[in-house]
N, CA, C and O atoms as CSV, one atom per row, in Angstrom:
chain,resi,resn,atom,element,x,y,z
A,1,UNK,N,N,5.531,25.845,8.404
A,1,UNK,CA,C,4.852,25.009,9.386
A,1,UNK,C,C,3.444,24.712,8.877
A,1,UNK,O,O,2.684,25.613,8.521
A,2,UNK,N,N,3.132,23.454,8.856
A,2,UNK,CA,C,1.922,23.438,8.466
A,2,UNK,C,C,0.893,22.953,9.620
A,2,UNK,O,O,1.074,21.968,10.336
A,3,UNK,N,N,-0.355,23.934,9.673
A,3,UNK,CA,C,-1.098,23.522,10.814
A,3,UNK,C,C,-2.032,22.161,10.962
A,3,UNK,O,O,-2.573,21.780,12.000
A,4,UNK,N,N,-2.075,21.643,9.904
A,4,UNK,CA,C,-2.973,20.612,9.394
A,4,UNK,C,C,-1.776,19.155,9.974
A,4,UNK,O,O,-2.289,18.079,10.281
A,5,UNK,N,N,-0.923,19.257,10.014
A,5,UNK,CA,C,-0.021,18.291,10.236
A,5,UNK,C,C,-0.018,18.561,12.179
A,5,UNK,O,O,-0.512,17.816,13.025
A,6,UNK,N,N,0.394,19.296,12.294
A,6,UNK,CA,C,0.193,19.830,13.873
A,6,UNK,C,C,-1.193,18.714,14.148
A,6,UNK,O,O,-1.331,17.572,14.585
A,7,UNK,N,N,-1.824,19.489,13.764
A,7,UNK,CA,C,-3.839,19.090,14.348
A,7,UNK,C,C,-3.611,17.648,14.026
A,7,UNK,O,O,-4.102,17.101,15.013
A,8,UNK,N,N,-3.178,16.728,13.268
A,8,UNK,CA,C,-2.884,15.435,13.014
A,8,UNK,C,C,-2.199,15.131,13.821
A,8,UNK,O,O,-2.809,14.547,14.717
A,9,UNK,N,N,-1.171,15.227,13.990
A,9,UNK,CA,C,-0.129,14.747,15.796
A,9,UNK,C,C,-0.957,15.067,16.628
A,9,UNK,O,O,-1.575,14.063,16.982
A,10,UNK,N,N,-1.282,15.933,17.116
A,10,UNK,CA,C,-2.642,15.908,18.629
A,10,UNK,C,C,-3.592,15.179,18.215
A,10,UNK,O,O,-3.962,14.543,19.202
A,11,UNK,N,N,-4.276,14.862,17.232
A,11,UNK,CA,C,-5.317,14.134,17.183
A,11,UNK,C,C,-5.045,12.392,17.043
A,11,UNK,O,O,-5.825,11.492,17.356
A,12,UNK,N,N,-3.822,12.295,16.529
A,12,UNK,CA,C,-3.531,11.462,16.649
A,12,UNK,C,C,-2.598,10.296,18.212
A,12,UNK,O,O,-2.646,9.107,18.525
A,13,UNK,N,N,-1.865,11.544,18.761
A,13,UNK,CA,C,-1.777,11.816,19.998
A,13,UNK,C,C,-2.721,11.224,21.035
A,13,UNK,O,O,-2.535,10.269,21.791
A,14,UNK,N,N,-3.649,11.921,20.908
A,14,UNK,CA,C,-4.853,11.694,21.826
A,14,UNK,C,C,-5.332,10.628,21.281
A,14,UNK,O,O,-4.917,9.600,21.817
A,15,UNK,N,N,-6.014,10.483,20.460
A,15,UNK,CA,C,-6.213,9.023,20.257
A,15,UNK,C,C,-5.603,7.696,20.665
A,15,UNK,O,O,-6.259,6.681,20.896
A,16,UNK,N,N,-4.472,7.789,20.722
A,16,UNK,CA,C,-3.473,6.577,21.087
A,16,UNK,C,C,-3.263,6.995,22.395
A,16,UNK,O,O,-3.003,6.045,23.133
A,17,UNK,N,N,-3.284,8.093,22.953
A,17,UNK,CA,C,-3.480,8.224,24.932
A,17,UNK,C,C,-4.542,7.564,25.173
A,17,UNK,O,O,-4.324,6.656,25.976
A,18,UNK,N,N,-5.550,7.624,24.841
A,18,UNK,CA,C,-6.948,7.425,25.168
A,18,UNK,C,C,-7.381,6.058,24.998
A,18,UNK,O,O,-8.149,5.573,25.829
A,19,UNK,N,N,-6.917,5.291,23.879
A,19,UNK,CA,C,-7.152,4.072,23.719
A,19,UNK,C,C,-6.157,3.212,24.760
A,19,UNK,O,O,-6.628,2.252,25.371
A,20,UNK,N,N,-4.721,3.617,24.934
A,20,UNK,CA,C,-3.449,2.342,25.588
A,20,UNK,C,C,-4.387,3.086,27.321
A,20,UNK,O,O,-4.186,2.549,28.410
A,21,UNK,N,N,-4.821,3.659,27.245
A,21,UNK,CA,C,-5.037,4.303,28.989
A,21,UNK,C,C,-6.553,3.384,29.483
A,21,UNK,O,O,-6.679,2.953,30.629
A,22,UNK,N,N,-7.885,3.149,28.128
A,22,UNK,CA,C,-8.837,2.197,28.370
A,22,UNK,C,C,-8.294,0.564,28.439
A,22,UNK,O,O,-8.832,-0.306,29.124
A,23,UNK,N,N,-7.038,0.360,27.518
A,23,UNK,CA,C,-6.692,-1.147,27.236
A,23,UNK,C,C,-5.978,-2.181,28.629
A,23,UNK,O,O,-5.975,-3.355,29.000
A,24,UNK,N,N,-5.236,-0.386,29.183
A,24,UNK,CA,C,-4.135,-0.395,30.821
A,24,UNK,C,C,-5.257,-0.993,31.453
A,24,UNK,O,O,-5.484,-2.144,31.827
A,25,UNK,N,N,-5.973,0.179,31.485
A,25,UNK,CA,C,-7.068,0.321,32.857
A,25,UNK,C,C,-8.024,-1.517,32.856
A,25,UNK,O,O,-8.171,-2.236,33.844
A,26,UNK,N,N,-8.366,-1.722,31.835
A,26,UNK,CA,C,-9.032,-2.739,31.806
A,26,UNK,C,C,-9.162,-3.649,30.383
A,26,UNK,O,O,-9.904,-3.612,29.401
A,27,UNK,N,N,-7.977,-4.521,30.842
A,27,UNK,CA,C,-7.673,-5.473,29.863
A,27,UNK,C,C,-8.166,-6.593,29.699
A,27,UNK,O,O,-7.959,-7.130,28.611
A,28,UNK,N,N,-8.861,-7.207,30.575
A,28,UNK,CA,C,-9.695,-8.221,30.090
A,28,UNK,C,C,-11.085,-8.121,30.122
A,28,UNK,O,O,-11.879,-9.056,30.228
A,29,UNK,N,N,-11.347,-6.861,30.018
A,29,UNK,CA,C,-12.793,-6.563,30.050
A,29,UNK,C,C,-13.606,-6.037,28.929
A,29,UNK,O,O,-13.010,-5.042,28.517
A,30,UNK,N,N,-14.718,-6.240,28.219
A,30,UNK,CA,C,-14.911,-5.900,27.117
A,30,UNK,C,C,-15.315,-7.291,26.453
A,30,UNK,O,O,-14.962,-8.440,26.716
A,31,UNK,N,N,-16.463,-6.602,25.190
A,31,UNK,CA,C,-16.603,-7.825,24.669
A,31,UNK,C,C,-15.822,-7.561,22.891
A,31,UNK,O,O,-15.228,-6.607,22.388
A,32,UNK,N,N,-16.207,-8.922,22.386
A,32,UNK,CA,C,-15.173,-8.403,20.956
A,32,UNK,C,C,-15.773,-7.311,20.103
A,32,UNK,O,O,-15.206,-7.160,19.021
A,33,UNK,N,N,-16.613,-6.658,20.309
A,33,UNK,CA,C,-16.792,-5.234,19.802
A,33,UNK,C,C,-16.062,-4.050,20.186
A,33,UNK,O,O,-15.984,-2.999,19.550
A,34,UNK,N,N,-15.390,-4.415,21.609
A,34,UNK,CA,C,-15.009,-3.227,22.199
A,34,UNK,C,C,-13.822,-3.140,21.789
A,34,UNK,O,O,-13.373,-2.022,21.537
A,35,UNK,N,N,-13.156,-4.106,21.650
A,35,UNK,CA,C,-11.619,-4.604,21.493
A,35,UNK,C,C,-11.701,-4.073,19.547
A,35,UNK,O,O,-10.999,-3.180,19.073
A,36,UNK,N,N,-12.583,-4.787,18.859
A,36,UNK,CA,C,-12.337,-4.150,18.025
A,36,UNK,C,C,-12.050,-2.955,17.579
A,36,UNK,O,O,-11.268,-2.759,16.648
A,37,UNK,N,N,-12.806,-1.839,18.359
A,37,UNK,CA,C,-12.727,-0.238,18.023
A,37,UNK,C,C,-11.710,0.003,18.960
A,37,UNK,O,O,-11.371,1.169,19.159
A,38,UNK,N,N,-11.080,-1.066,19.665
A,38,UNK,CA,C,-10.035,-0.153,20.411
A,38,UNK,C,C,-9.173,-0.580,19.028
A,38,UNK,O,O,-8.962,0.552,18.591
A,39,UNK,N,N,-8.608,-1.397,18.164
A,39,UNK,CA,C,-7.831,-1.961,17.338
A,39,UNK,C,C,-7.770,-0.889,16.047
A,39,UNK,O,O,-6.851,-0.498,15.327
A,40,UNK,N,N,-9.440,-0.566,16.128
A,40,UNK,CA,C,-9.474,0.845,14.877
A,40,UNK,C,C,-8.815,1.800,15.564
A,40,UNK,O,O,-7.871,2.278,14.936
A,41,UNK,N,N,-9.043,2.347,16.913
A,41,UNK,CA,C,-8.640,3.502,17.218
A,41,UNK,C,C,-7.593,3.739,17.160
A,41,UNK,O,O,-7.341,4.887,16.794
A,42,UNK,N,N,-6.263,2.700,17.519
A,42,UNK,CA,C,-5.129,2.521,17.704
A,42,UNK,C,C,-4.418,2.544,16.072
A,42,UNK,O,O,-3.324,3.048,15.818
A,43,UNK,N,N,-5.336,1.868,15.059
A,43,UNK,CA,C,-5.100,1.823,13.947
A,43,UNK,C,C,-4.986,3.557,13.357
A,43,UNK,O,O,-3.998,3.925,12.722
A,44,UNK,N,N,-5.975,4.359,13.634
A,44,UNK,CA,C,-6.616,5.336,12.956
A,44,UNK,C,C,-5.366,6.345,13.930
A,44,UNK,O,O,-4.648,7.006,13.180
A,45,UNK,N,N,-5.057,6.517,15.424
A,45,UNK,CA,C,-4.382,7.098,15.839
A,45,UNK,C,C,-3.035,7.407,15.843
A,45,UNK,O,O,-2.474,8.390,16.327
A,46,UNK,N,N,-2.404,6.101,15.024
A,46,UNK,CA,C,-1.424,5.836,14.538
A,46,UNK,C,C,-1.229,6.577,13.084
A,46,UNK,O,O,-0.500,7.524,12.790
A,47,UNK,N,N,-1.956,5.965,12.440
A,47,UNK,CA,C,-2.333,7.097,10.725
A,47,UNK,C,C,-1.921,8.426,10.870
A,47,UNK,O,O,-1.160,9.082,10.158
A,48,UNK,N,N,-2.642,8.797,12.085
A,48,UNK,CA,C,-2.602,10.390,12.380
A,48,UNK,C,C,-1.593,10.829,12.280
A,48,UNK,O,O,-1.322,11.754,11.516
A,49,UNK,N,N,-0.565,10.091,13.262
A,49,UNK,CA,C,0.077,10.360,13.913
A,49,UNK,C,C,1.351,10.470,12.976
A,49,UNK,O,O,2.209,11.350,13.035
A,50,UNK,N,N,1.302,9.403,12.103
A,50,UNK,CA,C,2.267,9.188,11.233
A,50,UNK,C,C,1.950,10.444,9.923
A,50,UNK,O,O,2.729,11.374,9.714
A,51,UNK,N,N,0.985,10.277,9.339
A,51,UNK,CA,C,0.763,11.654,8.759
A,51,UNK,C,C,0.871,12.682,9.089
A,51,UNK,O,O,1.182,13.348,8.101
A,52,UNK,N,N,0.794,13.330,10.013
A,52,UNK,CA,C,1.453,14.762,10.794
A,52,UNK,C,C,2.746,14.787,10.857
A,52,UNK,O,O,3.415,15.815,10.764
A,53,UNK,N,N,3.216,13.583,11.029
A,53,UNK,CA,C,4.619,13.840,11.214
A,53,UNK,C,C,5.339,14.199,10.027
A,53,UNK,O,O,6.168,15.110,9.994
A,54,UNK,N,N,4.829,13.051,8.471
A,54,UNK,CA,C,4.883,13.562,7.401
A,54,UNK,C,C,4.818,15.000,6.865
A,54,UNK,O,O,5.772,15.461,6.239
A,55,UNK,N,N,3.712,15.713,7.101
A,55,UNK,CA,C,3.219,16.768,6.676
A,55,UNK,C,C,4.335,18.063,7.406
A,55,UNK,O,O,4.682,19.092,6.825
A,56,UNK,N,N,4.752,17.618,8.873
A,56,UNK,CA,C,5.440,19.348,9.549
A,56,UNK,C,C,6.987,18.601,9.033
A,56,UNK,O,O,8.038,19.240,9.039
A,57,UNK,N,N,6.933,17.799,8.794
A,57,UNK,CA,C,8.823,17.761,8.682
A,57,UNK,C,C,8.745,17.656,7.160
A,57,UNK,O,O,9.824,17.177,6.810
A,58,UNK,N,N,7.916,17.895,6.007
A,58,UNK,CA,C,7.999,18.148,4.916
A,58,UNK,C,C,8.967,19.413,4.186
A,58,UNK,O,O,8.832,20.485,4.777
A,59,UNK,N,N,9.683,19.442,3.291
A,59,UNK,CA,C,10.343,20.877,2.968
A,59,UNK,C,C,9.043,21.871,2.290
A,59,UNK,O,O,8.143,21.469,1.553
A,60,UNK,N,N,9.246,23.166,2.751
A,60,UNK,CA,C,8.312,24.101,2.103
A,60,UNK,C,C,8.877,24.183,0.652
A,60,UNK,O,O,10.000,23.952,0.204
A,61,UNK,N,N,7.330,24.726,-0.118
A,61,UNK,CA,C,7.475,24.526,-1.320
A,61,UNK,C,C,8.579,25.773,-1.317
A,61,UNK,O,O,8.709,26.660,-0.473
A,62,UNK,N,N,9.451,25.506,-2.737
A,62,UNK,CA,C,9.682,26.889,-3.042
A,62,UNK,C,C,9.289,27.688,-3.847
A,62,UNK,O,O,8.425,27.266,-4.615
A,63,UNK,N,N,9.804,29.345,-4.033
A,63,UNK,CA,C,9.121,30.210,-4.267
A,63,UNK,C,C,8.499,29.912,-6.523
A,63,UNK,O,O,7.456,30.195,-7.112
A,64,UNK,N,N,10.246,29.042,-7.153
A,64,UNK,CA,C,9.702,28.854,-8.226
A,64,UNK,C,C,9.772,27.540,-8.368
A,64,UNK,O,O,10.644,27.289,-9.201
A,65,UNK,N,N,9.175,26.388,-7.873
A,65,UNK,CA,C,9.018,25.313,-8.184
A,65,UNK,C,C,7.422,25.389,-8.288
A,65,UNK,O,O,6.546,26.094,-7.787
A,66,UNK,N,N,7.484,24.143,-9.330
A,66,UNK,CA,C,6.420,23.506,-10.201
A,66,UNK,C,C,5.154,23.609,-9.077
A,66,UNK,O,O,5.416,23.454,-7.884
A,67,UNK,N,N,4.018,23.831,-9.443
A,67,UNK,CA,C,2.867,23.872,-8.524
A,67,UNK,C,C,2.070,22.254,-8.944
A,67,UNK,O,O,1.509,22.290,-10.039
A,68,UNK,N,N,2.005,21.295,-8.417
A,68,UNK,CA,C,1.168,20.443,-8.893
A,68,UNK,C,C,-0.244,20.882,-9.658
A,68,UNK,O,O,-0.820,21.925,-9.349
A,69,UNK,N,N,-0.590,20.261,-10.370
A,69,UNK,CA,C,-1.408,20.652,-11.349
A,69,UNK,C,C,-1.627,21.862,-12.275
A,69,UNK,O,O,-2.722,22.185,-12.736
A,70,UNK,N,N,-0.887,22.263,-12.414
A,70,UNK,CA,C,-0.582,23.417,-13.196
A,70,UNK,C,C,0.050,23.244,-14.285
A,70,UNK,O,O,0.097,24.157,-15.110
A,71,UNK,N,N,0.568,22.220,-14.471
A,71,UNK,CA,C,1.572,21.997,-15.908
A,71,UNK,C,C,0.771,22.140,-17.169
A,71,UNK,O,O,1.292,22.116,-18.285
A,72,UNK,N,N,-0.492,22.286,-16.956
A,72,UNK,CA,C,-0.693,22.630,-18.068
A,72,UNK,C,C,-0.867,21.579,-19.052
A,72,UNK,O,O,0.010,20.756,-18.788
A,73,UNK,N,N,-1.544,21.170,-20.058
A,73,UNK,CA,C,-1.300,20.055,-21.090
A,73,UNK,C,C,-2.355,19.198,-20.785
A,73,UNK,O,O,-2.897,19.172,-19.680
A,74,UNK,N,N,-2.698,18.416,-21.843
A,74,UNK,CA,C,-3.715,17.121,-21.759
A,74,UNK,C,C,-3.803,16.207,-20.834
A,74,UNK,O,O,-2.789,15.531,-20.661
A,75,UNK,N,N,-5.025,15.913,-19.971
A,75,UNK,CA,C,-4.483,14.799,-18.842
A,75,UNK,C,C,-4.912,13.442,-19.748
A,75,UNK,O,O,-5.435,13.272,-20.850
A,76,UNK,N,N,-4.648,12.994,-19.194
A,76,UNK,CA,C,-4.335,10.787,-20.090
A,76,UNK,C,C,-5.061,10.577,-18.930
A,76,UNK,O,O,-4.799,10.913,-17.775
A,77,UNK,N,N,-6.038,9.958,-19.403
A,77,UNK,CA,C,-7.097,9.024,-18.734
A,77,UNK,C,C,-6.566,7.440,-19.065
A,77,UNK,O,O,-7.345,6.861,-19.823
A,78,UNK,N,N,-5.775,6.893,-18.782
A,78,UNK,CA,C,-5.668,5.364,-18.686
A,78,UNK,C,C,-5.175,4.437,-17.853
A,78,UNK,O,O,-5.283,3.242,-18.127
């Protein structure tokens, strides 16, 4: 279980409660600044949301598979 993916679904969670619950409550109100950060929030709450979900339904590593960056050897810069 990873907790970092968890904390991403609630945060992402809440974010998208919080924004569709200001947009419900009052939809034609606001000027185009407000609407914009509701568009980030919804944008950014979504990210979250979708990345957490990524991260807890991921398979755990196993015990002898490859560790990223560890292989060892020359890195190629190109």
């Amino acid at each position: 279980m990873d907790f970092l993916g968890i904390f991403l679904i609630l945060l992402g969670a809440y974010l998208l409660t919080i924004t569709i619950a200001g947009i419900v409550g009052n939809p034609a109100g606001g000027s185009v600044m407000t609407w914009f950060w509701r568009v980030v929030a919804l944008g950014l709450g979504g990210y979250c949301l979708y990345n957490g979900y990524l991260k807890v339904t991921a398979p755990p590593p196993g015990l002898l598979s490859a560790l990223p960056g560890m292989a060892g050897g020359r890195r190629k810069y190109w």
